[in-house]
N, CA, C and O atoms as a GROMACS GRO file, in nm:
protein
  352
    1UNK      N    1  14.589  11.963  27.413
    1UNK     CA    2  14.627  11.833  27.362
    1UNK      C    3  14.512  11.734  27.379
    1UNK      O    4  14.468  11.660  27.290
    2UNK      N    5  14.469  11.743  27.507
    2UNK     CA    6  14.299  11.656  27.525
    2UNK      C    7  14.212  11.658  27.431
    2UNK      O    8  14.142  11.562  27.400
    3UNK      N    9  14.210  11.810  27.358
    3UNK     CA   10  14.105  11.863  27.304
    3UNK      C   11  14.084  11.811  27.146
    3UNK      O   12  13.982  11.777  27.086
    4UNK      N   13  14.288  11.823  27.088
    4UNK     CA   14  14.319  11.686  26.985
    4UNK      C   15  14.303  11.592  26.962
    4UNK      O   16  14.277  11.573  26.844
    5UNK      N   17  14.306  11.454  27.067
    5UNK     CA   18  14.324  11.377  27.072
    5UNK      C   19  14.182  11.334  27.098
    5UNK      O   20  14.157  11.218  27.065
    6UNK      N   21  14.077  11.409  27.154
    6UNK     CA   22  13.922  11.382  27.178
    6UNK      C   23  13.838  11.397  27.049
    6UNK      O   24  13.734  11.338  27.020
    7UNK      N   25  13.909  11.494  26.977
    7UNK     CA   26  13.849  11.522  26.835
    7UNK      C   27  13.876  11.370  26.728
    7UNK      O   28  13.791  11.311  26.662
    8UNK      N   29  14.017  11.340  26.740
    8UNK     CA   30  14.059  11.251  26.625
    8UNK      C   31  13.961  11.123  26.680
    8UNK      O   32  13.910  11.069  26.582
    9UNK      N   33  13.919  11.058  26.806
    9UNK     CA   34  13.910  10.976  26.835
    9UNK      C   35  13.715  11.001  26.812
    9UNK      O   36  13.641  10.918  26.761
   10UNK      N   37  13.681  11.113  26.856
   10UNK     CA   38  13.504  11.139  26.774
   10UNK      C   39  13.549  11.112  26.635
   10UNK      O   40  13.568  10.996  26.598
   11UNK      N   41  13.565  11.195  26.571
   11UNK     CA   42  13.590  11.178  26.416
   11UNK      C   43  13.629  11.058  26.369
   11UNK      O   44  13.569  11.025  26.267
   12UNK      N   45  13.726  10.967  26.418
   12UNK     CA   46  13.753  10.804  26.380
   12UNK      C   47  13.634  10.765  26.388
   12UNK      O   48  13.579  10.721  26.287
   13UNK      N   49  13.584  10.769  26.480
   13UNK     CA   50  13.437  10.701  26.536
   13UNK      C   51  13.289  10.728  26.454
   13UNK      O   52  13.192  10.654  26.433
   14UNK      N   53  13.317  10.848  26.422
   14UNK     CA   54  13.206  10.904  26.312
   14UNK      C   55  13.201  10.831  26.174
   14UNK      O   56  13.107  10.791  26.106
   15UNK      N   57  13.350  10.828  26.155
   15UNK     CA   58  13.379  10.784  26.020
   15UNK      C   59  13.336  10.633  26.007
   15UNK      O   60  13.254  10.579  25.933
   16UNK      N   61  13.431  10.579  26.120
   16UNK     CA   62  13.358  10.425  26.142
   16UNK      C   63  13.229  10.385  26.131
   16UNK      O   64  13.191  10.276  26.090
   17UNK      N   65  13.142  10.505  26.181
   17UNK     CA   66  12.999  10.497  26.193
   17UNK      C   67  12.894  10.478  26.073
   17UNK      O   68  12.802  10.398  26.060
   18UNK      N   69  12.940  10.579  25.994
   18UNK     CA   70  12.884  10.650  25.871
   18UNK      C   71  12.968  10.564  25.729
   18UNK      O   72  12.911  10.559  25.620
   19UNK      N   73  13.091  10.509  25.747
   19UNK     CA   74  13.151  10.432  25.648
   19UNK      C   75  13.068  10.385  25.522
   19UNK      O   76  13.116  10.410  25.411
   20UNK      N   77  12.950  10.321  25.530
   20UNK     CA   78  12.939  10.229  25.439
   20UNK      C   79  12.854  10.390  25.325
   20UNK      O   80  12.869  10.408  25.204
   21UNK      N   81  12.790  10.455  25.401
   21UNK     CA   82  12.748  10.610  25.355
   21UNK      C   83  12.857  10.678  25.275
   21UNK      O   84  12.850  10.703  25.155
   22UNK      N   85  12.944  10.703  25.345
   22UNK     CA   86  13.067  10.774  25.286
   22UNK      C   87  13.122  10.684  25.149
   22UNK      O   88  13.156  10.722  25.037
   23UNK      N   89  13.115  10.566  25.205
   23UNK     CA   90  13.160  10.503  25.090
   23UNK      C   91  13.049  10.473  24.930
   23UNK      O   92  13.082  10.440  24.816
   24UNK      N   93  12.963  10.492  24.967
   24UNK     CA   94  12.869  10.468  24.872
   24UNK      C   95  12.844  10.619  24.817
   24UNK      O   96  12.815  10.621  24.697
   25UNK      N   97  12.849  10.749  24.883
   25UNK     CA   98  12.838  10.847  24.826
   25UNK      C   99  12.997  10.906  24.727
   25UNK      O  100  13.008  10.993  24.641
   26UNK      N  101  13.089  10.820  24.782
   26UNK     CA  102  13.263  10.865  24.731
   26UNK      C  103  13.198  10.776  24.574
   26UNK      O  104  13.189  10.829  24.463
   27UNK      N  105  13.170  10.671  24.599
   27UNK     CA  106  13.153  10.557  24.467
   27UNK      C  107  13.056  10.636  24.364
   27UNK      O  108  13.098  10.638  24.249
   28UNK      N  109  12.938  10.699  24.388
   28UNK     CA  110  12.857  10.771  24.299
   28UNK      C  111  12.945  10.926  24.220
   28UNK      O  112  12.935  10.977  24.108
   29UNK      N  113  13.025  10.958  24.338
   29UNK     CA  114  13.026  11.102  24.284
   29UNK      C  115  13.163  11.097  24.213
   29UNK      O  116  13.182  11.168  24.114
   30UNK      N  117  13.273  11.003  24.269
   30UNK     CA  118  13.399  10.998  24.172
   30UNK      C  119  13.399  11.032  24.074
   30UNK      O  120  13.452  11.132  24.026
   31UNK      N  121  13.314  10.923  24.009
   31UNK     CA  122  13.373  10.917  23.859
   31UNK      C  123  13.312  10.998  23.757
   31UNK      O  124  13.345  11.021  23.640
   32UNK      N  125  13.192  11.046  23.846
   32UNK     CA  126  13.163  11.232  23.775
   32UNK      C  127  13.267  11.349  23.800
   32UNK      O  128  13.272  11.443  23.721
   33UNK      N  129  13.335  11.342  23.891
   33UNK     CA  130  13.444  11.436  23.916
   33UNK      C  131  13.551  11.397  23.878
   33UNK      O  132  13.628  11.492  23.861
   34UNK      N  133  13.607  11.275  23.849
   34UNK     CA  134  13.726  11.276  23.748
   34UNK      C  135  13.641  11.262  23.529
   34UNK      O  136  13.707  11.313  23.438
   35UNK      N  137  13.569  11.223  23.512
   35UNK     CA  138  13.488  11.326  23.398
   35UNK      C  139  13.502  11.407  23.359
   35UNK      O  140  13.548  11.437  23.249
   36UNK      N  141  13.448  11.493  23.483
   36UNK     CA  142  13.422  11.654  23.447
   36UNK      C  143  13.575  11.727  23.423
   36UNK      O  144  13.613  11.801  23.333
   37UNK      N  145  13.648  11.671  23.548
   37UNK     CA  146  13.781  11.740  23.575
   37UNK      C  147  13.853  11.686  23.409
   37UNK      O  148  13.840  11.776  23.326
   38UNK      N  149  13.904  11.591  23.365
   38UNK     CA  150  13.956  11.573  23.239
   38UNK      C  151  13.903  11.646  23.159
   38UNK      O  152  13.971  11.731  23.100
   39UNK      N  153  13.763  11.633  23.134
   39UNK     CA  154  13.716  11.734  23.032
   39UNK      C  155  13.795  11.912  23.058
   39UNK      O  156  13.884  11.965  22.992
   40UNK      N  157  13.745  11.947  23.138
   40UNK     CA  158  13.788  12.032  23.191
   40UNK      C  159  13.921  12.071  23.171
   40UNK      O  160  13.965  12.181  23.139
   41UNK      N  161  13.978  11.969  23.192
   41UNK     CA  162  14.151  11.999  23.179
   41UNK      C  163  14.179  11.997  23.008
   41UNK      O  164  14.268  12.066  22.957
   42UNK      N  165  14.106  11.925  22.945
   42UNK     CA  166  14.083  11.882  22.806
   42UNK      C  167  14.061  12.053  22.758
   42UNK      O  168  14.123  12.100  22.663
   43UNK      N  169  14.003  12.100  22.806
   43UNK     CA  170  13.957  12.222  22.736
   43UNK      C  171  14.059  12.332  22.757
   43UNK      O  172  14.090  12.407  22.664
   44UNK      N  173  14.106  12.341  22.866
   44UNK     CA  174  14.221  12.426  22.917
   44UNK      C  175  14.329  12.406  22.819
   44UNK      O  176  14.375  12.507  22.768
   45UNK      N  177  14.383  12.275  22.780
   45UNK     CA  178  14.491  12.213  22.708
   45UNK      C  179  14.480  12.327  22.544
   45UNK      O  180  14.552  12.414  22.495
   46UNK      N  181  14.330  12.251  22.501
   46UNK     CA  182  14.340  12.360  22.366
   46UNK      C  183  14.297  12.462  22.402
   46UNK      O  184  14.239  12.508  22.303
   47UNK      N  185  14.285  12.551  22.508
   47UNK     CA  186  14.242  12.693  22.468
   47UNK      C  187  14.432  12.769  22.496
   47UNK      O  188  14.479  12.873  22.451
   48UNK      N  189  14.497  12.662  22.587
   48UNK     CA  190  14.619  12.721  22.620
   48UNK      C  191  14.765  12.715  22.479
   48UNK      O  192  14.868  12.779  22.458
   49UNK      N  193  14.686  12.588  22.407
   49UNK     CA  194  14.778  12.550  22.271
   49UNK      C  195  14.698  12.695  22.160
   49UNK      O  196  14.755  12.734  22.058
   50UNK      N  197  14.632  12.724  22.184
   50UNK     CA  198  14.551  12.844  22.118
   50UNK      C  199  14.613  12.990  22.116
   50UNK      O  200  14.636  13.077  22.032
   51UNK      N  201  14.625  12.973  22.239
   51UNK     CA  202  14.697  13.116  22.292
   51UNK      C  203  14.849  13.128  22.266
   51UNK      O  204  14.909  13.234  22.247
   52UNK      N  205  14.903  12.998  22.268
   52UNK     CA  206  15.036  13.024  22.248
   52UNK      C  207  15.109  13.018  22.069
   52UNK      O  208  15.217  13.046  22.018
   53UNK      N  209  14.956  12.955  22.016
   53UNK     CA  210  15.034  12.949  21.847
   53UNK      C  211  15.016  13.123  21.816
   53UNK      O  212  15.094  13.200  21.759
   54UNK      N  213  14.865  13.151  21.887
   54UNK     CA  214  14.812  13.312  21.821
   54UNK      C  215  14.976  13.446  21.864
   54UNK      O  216  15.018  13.543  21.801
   55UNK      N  217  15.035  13.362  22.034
   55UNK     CA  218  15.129  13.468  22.048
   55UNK      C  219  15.281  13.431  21.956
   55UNK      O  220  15.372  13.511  21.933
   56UNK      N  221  15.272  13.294  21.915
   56UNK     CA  222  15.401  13.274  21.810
   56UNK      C  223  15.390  13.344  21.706
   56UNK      O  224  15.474  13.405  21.639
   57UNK      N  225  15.230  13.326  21.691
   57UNK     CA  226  15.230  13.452  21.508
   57UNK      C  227  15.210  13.545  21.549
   57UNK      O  228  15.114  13.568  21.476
   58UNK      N  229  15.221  13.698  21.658
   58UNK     CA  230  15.188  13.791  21.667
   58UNK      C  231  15.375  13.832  21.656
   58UNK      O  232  15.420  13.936  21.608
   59UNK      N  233  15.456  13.718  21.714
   59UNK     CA  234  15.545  13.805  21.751
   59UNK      C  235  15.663  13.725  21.646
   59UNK      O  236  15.774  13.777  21.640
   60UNK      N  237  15.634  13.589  21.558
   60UNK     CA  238  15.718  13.600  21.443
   60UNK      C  239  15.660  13.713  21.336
   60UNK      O  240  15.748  13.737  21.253
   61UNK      N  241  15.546  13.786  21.314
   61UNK     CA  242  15.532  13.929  21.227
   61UNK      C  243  15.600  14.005  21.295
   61UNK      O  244  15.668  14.059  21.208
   62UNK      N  245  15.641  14.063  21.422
   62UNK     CA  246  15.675  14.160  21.455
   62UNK      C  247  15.826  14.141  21.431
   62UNK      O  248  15.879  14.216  21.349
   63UNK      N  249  15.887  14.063  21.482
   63UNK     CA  250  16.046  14.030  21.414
   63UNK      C  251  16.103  14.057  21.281
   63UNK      O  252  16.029  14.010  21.194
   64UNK      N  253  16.202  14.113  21.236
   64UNK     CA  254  16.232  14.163  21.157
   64UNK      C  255  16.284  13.994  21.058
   64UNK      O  256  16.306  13.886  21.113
   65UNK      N  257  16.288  14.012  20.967
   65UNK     CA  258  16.305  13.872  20.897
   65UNK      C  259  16.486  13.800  20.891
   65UNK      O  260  16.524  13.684  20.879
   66UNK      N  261  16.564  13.936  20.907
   66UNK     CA  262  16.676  13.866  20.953
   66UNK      C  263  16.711  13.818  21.075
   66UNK      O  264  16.801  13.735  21.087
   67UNK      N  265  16.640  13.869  21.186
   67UNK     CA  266  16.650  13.816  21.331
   67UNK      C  267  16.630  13.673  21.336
   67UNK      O  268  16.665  13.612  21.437
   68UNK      N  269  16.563  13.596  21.215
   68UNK     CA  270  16.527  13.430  21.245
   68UNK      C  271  16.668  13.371  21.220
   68UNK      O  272  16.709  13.285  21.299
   69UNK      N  273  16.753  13.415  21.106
   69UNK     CA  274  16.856  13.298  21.118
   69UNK      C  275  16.969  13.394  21.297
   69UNK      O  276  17.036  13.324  21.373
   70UNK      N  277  16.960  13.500  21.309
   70UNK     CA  278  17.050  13.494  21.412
   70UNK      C  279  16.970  13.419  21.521
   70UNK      O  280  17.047  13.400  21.615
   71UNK      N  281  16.853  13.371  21.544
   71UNK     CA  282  16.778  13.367  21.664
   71UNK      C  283  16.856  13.146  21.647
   71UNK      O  284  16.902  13.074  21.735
   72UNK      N  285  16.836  13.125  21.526
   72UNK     CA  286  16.840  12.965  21.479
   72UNK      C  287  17.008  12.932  21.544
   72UNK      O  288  17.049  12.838  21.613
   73UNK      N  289  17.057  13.021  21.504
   73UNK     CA  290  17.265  13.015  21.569
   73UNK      C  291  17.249  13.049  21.688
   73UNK      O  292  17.354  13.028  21.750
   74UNK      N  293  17.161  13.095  21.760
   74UNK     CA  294  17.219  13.149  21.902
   74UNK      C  295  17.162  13.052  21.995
   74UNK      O  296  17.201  13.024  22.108
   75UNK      N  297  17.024  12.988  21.903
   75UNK     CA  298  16.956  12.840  21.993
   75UNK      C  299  17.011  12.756  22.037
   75UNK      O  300  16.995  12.708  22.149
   76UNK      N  301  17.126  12.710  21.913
   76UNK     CA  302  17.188  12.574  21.899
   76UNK      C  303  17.289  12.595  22.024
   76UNK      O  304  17.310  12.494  22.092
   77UNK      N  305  17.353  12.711  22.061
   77UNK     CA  306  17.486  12.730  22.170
   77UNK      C  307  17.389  12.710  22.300
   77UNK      O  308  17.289  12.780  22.313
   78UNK      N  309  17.423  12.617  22.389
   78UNK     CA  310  17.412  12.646  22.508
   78UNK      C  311  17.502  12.748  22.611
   78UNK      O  312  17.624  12.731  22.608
   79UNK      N  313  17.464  12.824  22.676
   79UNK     CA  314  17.511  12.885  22.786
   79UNK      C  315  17.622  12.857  22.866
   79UNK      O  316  17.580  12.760  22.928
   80UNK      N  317  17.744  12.879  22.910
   80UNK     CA  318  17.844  12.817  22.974
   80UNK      C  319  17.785  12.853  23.159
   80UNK      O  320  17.830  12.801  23.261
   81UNK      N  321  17.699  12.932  23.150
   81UNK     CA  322  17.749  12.902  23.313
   81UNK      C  323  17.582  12.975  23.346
   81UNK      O  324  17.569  13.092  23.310
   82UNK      N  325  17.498  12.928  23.391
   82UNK     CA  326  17.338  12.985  23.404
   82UNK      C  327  17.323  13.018  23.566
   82UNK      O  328  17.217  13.032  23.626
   83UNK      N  329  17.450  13.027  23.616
   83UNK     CA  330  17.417  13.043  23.774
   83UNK      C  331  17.498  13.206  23.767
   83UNK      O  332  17.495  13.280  23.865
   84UNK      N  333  17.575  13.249  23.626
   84UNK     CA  334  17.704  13.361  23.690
   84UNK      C  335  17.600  13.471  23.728
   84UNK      O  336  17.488  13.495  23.683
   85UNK      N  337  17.691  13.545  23.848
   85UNK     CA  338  17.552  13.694  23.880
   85UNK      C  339  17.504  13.667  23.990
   85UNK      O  340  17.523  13.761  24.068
   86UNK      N  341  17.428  13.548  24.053
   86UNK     CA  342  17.322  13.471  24.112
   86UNK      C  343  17.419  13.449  24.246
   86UNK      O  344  17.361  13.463  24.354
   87UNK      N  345  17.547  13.418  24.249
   87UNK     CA  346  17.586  13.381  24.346
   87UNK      C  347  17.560  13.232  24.407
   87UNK      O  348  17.532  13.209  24.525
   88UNK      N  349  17.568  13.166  24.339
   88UNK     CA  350  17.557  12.989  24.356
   88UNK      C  351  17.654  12.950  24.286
   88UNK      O  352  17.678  12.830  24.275
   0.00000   0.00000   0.00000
């Protein structure tokens, strides 16, 4: 518990120390890392809208052409009970 409580109180102290550092290096590097990260996420977005139109058309060809109107009637019904089986 000494060994906790000796650490948090160096480390407060460090931080206190070094602050205006920490803070001037957080201020430079932010707003390159929220940038990069959006972009980033930007790219994920369409490669994942990519993947999912290519698997809608792989698998509306594979469906037989009357399966769309039973698939359109069975959408519209919701489920009466999504827990039966499960035990909840």
């Amino acid at each position: 518990m000494f060994g906790f409580i000796f650490g948090a109180l160096v480390g407060g102290a460090a931080a206190w120390w070094w602050r205006r550092d920490i803070q001037t290096y957080v201020e430079r590097t932010l707003p390159d890392v929220r940038e990069k990260t959006a972009d980033r996420l930007t790219a994920l977005e369409q490669r994942a809208e990519e993947a999912l139109g290519k698997a809608r058309e792989k698998i509306d060809r594979m469906r037989p052409s009357g399966s769309q109107q039973s698939r359109d009637t069975t959408s519209s019904r919701t489920p009466s009970n999504y827990t039966q089986g499960t035990g909840v």
